[in-house]
C-alpha positions in Angstrom: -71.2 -30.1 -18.2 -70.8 -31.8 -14.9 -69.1 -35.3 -17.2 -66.7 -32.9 -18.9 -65.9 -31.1 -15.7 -65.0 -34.6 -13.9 -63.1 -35.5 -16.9 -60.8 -32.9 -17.2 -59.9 -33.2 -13.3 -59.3 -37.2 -13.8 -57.0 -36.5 -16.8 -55.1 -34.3 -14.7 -55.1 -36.2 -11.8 -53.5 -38.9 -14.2 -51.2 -36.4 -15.8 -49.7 -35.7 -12.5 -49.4 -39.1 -11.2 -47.6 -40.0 -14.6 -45.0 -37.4 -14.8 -44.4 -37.1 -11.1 -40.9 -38.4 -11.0 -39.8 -36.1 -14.0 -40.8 -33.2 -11.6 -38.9 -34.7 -8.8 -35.8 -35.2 -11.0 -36.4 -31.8 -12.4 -36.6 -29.9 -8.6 -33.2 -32.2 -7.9 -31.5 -30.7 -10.5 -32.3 -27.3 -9.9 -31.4 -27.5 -6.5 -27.4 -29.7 -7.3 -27.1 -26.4 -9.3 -27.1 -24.3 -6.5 -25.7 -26.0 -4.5 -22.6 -26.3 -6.4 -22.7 -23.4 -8.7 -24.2 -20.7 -7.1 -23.7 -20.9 -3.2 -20.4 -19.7 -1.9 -17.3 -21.6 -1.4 -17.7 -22.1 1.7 -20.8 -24.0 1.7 -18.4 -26.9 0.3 -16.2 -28.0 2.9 -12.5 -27.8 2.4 -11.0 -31.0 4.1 -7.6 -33.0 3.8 -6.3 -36.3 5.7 -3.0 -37.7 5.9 -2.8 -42.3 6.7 -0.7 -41.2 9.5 1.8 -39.2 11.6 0.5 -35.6 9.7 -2.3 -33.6 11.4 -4.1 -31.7 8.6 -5.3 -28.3 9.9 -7.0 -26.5 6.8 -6.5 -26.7 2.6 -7.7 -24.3 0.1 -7.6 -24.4 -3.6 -7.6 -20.9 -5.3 -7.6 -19.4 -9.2 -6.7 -16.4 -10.3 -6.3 -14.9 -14.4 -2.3 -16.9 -13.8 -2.3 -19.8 -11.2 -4.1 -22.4 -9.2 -2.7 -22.8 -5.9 -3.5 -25.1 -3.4 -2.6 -24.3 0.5 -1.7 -26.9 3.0 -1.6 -25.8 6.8 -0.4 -29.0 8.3 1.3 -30.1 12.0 4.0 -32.9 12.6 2.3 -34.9 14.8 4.8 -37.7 15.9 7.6 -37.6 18.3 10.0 -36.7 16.1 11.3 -33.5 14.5 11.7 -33.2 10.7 14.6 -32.1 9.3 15.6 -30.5 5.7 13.0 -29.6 3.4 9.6 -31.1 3.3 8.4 -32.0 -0.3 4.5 -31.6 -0.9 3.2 -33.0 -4.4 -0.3 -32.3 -5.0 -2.4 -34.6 -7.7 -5.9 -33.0 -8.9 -7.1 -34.4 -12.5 -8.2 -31.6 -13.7 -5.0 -29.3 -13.3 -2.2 -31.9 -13.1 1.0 -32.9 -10.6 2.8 -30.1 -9.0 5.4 -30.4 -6.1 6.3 -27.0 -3.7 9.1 -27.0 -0.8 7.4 -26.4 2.4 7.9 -24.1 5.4 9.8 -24.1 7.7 12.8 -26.5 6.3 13.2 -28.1 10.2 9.8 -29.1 11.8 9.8 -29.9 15.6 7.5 -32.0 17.4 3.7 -30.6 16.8 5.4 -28.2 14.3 3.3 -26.6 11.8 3.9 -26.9 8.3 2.7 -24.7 5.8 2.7 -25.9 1.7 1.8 -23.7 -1.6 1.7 -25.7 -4.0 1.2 -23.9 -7.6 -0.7 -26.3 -10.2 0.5 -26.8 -13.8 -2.5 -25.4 -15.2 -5.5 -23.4 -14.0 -8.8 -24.4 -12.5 -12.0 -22.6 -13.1 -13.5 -20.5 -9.9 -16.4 -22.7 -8.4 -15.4 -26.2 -9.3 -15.1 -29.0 -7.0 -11.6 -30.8 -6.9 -10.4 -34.0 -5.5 -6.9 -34.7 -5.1 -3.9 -36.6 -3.6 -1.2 -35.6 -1.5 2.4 -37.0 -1.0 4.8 -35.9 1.8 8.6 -36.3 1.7 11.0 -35.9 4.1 13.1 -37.2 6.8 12.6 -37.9 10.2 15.3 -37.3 13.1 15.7 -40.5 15.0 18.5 -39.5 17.2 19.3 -36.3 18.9 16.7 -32.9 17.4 17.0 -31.3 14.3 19.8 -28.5 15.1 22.3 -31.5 15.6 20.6 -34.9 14.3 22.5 -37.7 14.4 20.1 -40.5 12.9 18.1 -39.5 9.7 15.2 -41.9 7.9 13.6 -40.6 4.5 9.6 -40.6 5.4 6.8 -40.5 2.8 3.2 -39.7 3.8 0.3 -40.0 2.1 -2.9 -37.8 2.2 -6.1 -37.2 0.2 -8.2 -33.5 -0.2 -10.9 -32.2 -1.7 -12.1 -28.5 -1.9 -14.2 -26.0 -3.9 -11.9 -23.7 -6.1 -11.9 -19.9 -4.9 -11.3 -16.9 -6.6 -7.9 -16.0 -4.6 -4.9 -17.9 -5.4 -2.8 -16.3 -2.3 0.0 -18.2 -0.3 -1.5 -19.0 3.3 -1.6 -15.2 5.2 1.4 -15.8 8.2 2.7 -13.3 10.2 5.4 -13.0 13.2 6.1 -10.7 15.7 9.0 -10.5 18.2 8.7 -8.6 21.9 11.4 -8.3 24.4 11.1 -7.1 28.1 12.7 -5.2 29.8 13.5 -3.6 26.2 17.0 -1.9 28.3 19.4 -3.7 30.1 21.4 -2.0 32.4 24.3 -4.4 32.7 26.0 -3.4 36.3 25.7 -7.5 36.5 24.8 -10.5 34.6 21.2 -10.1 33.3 18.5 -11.4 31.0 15.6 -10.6 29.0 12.3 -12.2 28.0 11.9 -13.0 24.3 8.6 -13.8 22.9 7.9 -14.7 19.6 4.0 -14.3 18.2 2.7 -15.9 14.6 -0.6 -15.8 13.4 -2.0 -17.8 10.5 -5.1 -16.8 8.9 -5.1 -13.6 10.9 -5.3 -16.2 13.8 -3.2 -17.5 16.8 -0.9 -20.2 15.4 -0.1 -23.3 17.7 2.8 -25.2 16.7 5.2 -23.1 14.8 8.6 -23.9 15.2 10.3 -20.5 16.2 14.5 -20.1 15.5 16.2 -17.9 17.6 19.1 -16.2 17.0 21.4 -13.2 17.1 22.1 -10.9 14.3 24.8 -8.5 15.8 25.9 -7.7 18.8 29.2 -5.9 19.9 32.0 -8.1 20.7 32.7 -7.3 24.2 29.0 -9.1 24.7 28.4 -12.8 26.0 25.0 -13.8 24.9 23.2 -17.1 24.8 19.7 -17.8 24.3 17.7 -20.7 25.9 16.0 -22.4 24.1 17.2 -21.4 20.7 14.3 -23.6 18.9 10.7 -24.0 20.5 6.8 -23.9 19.4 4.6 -22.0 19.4 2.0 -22.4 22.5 -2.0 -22.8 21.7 -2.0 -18.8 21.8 0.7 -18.8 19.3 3.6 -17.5 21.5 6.9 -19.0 21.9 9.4 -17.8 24.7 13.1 -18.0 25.0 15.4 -16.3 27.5 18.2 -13.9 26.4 21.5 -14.3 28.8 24.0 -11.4 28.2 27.0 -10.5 30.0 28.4 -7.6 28.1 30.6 -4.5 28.2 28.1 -2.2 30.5 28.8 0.4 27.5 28.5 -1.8 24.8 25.4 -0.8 23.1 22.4 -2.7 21.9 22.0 -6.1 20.7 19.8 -7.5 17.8 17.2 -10.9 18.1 15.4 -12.3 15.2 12.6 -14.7 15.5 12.1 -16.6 12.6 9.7 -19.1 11.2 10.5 -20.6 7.6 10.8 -17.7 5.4 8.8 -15.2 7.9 10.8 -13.3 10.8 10.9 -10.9 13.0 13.5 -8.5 14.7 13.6 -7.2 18.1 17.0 -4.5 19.5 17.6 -4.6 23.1 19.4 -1.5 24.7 22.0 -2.0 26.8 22.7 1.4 29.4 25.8 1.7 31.5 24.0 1.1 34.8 27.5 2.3 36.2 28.1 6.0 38.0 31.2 7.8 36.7 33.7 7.8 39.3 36.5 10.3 39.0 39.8 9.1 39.1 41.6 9.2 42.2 45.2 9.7 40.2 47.6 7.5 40.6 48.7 6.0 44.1 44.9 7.1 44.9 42.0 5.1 46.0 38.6 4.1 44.7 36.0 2.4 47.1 32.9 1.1 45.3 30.2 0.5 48.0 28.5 -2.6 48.7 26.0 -3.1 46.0 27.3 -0.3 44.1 29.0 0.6 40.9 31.3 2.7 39.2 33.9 3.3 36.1 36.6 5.2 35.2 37.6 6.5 31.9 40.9 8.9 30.6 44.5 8.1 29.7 45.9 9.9 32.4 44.2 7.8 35.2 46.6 5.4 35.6 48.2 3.9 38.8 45.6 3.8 41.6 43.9 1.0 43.5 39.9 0.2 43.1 38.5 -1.5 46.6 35.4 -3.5 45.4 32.8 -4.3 48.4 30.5 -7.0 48.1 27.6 -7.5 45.3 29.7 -4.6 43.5 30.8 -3.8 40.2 33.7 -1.9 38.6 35.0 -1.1 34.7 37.9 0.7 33.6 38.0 2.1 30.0 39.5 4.1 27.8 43.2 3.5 29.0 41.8 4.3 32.2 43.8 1.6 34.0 44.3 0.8 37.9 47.1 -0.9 39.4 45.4 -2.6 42.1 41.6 -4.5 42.3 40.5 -5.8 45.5 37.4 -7.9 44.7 35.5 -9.2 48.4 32.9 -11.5 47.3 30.2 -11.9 44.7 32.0 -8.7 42.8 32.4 -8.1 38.8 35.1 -6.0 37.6 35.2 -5.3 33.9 39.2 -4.8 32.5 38.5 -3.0 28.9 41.8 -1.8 28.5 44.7 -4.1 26.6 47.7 -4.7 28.4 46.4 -3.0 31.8 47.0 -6.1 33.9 46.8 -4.5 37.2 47.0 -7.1 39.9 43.5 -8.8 41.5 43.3 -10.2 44.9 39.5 -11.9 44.6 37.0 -14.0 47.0 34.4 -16.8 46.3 31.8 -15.8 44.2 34.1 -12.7 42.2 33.4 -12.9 38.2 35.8 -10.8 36.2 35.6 -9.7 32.6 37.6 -8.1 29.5 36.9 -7.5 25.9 36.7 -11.4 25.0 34.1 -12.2 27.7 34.3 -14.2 31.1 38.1 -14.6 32.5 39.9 -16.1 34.7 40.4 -13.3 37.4 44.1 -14.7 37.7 44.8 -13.7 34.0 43.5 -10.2 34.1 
């Protein structure tokens, strides 16, 4: 009993030692099948890599029952801006070549830029891909990209790999556009603060080029915005400043904010900031106080003489229409009326106005 015993341990003692290795391999295997198969995607990381010049900030490959796409978030990271659409070509084996025109089409200096690129054929849920990237573009070597003077074509070169996803969805973006003060009350010159927002991935985006611009606006209104074109700041906000000199009745005005395809609007109200002053009738008088304001309105209030103090402002309207404006300095006086023409006596520092904008007082 006590041979057979020690025999039976030795052979498995010798069993063991032989097939050792195929238990090894066999735990190995198990355990690259998990790894790959049956953790989540997120266990493989998602990375991509351009030679030079392009910062890459995040890829993700995704399937659905219809697509593969793969998303690029990228950011220009040379000294110049890129102008006219930015060509991304994606290269997996498994799925094919595909090419997709980026966003925005202008890119400025540490712009994002964001790339969907949908593949030729699909790509099963859980896979491991491998691919090549191409940009094309061109570069802006003189002046920025609203008026470039000096164009090269560019070509950069990238690499990525990923683990395919179950959500073939373009990159989430979105924009937001605030103004303060959100009224204007335009008894002078004045401003407001624009500020653009965009979040990518639900989170602050640095980097993306934000266009300014006005969609309407009522034609008695001056407006400029500076800068028109700017980035967004590490907590994803860009500002600009909107200059108006307007009409003081004139309305509202309209901003968008846009990145590539994605904008925002924003409508700034514009209030009188003017007191009614009744009309004196003609060969009367109208003071407005230092500081102060006032405008007439009526077809029968014609003929009289408005006596502006400093810092003051004055409009007539309406065929309301004096015959006499004496500006001392630093006053605005706002002619609305065609053909009024009454005559202006004016000081240093006087700005006057009519229904085309900023005038020579001498022509009013």
């Amino acid at each position: 009993m006590e041979i057979s015993t020690r025999f039976k341990a030795q052979s498995a003692m010798e069993y063991l030692s032989t097939y050792a290795w195929a238990f090894i391999l066999i735990a190995l295997a198990i355990a690259a099948l998990y790894f790959f198969i049956t953790l989540p995607s997120q266990v493989i990381p998602s990375r991509c890599s351009f030679v030079y010049a392009i910062t890459c900030e995040g890829v993700s490959v995704g399937t659905n029952s219809l697509k593969t796409i793969v998303n690029l978030y990228l950011v220009n990271g040379q000294q110049y801006d890129l102008i006219g659409n930015t060509i991304a070509t994606a290269v997996i084996s498994k799925s094919g070549t595909a090419n997709a025109i980026c966003s925005p089409a202008n890119v400025l200096q540490s712009g994002v830029i964001i790339c969907s690129i949908t593949m030729p054929s699909t790509i099963p849920v859980g896979q491991s891909v491998v691919g090549t990237l191409l940009l094309n573009s061109s570069v802006c070597l003189q002046g920025a990209a609203s008026n470039c003077q000096t164009t090269q074509h560019v070509s950069y070169l990238g690499n990525f790999t990923s683990q395919v996803s179950g959500a073939a969805n373009p990159i989430p973006v979105s924009i937001s556009l605030s103004a303060a003060p959100g009224t204007i009350s335009l008894n002078t010159p004045t401003n407001a603060t624009l500020t653009a927002t965009v979040d990518i991935f639900g989170q602050p985006a640095r980097g993306a080029s934000i266009v300014y611009s006005i969609v309407s606006a009522p034609a008695s209104t001056s407006n400029t915005i500076a800068p028109p074109a700017i980035v967004t700041s590490p907590g994803g906000t860009a500002q600009s400043i909107l200059y108006v000199t307007a009409d003081p009745n004139a309305g509202a005005i309209t901003i968008e904010a846009s990145f590539g395809s994605y904008s925002s609007t924003n409508t700034i109200s514009i209030g009188s900031g003017l007191t009614n002053s009744p009309c004196p009738g003609s060969g009367g008088i109208l003071n407005i106080p230092p500081g102060g304001s006032g405008y007439s309105t009526g077809g029968l209030c014609t003929g009289y003489t408005v006596n502006m103090q400093p810092m003051s402002t004055y409009e007539n309207y309406q065929n309301a229409c004096p015959s006499n404006v004496n500006m001392l300095p630093n006053a605005n006086y706002y002619d609305e009326v065609l053909g009024c023409n009454p005559t202006v006596s004016t000081h240093p520092g006087d700005t006057c106005y009519n229904t085309g904008g900023v005038v020579s007082c001498s022509s009013i």
